[in-house]
C-alpha positions as CSV (number, residue, x, y, z in Angstrom):
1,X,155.7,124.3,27.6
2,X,153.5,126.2,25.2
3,X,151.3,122.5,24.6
4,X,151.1,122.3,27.9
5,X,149.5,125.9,28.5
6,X,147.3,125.0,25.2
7,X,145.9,121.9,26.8
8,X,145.1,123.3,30.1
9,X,143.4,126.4,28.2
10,X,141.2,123.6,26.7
11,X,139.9,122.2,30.2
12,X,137.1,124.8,30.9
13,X,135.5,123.6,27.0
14,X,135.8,120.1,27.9
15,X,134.3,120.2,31.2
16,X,131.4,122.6,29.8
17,X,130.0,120.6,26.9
18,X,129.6,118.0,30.2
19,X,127.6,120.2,32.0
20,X,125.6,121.3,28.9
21,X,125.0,117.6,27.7
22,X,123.8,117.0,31.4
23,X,121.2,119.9,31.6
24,X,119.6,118.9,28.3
25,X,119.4,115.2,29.8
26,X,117.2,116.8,32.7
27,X,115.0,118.8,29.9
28,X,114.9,116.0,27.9
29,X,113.3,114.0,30.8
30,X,111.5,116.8,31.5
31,X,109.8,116.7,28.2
32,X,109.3,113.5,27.9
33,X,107.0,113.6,31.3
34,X,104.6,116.2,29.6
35,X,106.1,119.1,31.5
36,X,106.5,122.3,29.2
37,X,110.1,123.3,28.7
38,X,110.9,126.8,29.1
39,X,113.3,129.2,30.5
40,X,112.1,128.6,33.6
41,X,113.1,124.7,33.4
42,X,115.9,125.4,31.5
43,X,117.5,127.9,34.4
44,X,116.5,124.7,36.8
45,X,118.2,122.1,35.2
46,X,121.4,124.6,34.9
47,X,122.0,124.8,38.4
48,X,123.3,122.1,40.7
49,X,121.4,118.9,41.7
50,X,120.1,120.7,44.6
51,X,119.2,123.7,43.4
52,X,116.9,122.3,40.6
53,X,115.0,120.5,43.1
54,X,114.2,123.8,44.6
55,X,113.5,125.6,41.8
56,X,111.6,122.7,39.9
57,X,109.2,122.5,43.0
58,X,108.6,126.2,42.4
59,X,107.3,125.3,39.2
60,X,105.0,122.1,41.2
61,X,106.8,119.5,39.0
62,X,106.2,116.1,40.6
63,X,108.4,114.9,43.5
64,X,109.7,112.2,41.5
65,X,110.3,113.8,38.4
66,X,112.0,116.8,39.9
67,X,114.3,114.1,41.5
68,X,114.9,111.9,38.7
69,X,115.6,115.5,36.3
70,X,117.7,116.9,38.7
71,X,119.3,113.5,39.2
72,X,120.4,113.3,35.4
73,X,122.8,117.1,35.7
74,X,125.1,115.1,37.1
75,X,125.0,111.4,36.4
């Protein structure tokens, strides 16, 4: 019983270092389009798909980059 509380206490790491690796694909790409990285990009590409489209056209990134970025959080 205990190493089975131990492993579901280890879920919430797991499924985090996803989500992290997934936001610095969508800076990454970012980047590599000549947009400048900040906290404001960074807060985008932490959010969900939809929301970093939003937020990303605040910041007049390109319709297709914005889509591709946000695309990458969750691929």
């Amino acid at each position: 019983m205990t190493g089975l509380a131990l492993a579901a206490g280890t879920l919430p790491l797991i499924f985090a270092g996803t989500a992290q690796a997934s936001a610095f694909d969508c800076m990454k790409y970012l980047d590599s389009k000549g947009y400048r990285v900040g906290p404001k990009v960074e807060a985008a590409c932490n959010l969900d798909e939809g929301s970093c489209i939003l937020e990303l056209g605040k910041l007049h990134v390109a319709q297709p980059v914005k889509l591709e970025a946000c695309y990458r959080i969750h691929r």
